[in-house]
C-alpha positions as CSV (number, residue, x, y, z in Angstrom):
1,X,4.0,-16.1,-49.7
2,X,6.2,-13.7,-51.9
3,X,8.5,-11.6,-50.1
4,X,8.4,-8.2,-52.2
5,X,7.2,-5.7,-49.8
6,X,3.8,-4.0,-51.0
7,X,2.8,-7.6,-52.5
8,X,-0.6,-8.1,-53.2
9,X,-0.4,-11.1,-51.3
10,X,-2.5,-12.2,-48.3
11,X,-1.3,-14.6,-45.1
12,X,-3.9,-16.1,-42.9
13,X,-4.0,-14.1,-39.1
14,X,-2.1,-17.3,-37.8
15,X,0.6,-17.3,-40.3
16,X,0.4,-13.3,-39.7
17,X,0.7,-14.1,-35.9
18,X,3.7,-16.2,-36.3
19,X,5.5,-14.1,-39.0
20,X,5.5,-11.3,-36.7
21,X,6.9,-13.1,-33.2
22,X,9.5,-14.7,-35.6
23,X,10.7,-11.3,-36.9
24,X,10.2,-9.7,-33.2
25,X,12.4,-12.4,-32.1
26,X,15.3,-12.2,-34.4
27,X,15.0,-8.3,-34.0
28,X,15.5,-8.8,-29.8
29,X,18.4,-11.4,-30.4
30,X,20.1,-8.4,-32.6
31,X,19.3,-6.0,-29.3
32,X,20.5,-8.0,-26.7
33,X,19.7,-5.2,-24.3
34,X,16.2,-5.4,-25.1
35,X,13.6,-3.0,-26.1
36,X,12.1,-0.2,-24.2
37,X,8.1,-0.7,-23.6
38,X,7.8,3.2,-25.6
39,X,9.4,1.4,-28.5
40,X,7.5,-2.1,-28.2
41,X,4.0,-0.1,-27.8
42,X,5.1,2.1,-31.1
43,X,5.6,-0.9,-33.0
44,X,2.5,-2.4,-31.6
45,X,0.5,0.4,-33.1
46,X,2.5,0.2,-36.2
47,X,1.5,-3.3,-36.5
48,X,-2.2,-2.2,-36.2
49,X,-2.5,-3.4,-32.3
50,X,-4.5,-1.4,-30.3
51,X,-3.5,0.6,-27.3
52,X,-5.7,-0.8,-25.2
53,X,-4.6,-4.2,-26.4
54,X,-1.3,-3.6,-25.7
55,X,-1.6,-2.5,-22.5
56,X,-3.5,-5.2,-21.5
57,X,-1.2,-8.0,-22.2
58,X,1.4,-5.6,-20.6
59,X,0.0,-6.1,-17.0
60,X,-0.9,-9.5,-17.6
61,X,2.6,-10.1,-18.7
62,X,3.8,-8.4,-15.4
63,X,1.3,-9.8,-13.5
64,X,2.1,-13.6,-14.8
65,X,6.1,-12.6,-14.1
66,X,5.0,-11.1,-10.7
67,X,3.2,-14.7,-9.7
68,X,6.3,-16.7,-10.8
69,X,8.7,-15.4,-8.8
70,X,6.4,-15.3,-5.4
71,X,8.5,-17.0,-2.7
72,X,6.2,-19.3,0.1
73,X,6.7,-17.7,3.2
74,X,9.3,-19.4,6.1
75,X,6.5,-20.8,7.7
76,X,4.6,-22.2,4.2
77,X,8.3,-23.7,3.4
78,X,9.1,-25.3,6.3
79,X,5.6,-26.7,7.3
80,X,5.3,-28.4,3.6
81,X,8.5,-30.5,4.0
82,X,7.9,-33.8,2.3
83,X,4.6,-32.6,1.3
84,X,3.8,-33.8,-2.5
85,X,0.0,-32.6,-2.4
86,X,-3.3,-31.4,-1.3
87,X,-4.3,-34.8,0.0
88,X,-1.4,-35.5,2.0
89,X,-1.3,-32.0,3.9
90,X,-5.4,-32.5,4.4
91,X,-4.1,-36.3,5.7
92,X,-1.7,-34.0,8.3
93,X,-4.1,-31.3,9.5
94,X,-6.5,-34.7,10.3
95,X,-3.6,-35.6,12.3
96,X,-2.6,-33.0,14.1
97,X,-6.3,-32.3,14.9
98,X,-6.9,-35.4,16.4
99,X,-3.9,-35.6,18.3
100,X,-5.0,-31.5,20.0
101,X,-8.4,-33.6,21.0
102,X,-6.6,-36.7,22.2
103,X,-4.1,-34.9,24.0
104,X,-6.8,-32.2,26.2
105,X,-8.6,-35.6,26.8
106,X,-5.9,-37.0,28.4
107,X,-4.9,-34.0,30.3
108,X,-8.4,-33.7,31.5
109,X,-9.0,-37.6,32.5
110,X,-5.8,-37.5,34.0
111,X,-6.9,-34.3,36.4
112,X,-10.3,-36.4,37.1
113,X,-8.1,-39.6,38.2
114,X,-8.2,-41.8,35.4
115,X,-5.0,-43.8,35.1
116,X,-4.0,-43.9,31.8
117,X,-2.7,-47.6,30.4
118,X,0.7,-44.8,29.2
119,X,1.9,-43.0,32.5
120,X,1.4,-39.4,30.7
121,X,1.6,-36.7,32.4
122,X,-0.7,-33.3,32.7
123,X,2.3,-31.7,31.4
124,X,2.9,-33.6,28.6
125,X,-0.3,-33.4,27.4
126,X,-0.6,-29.9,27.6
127,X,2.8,-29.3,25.5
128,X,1.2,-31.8,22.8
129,X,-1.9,-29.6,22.7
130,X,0.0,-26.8,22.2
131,X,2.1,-28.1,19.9
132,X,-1.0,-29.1,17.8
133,X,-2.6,-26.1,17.6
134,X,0.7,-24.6,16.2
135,X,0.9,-27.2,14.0
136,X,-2.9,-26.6,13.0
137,X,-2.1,-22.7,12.4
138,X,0.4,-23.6,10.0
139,X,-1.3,-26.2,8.3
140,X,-3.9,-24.1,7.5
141,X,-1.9,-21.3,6.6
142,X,0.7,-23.2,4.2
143,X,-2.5,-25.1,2.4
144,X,-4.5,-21.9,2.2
145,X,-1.1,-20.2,0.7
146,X,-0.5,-23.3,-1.9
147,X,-4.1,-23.1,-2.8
148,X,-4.0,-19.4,-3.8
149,X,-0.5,-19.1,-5.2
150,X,-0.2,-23.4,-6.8
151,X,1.5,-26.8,-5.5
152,X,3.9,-25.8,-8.3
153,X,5.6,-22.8,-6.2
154,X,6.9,-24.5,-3.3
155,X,10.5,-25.4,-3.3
């Protein structure tokens, strides 16, 4: 590749591709405040890019940035504590879905007489249930949230 400018000589699109981030590179680290999208799209059509191009990785760009730096909500973050995958947080809705069942059960045997071999009371049982339908909700919600957004987000 000769470096006289006007050369009749001929890169491949790759080596083209490459040339041109390396030189867009070394131009931003001379402009350390950066360039203004009016000046990067001129340049782009300079370069023979299309508008249309352009634009288009310009809102994938923000929309890949825009994904990165989504936060989990409170509830997602504190529900997957200790959570390292998909399998394990299916493992915990399972859990929490048989204990909601288990507990009205009891509650309800223990209002037709049953003694139960665990002195639990109606109470108790009804708290549990409760609890396990909160922790149902979440479940859901943080799974449904790490399915749309990635495992990778959460803290």
């Amino acid at each position: 590749m000769s470096s006289s400018e006007g050369g009749s000589d001929r890169v491949s699109t790759p080596q083209a591709e490459s040339l041109l981030a390396r030189a867009a590179a070394l131009d931003a680290q001379e402009r350390a405040g950066g360039v203004s999208v009016p000046e990067l799209r001129r340049a782009a059509l300079e370069a023979g890019i299309g508008a249309a191009a352009f634009d288009a990785a310009y809102r994938e760009a923000h929309v890949t940035a825009a994904a990165a730096t989504v936060r989990p909500p409170w509830i997602v973050r504190i529900t997957m504590i200790g959570v390292p995958n998909r399998v394990v947080a299916w493992g915990f809705y399972a859990f929490f879905l048989l204990l909601l069942f288990g507990s009205g059960a009891a509650a309800v045997a223990t209002r037709l007489g049953w003694s139960p071999p665990l002195p639990i009371e109606t109470s108790l049982s009804l708290f549990v249930a409760g609890f396990s339908v909160f922790a149902l909700w979440s479940t859901a919600k943080a799974i449904r949230w790490t399915e749309q957004n990635g495992w990778d987000q959460l803290p």
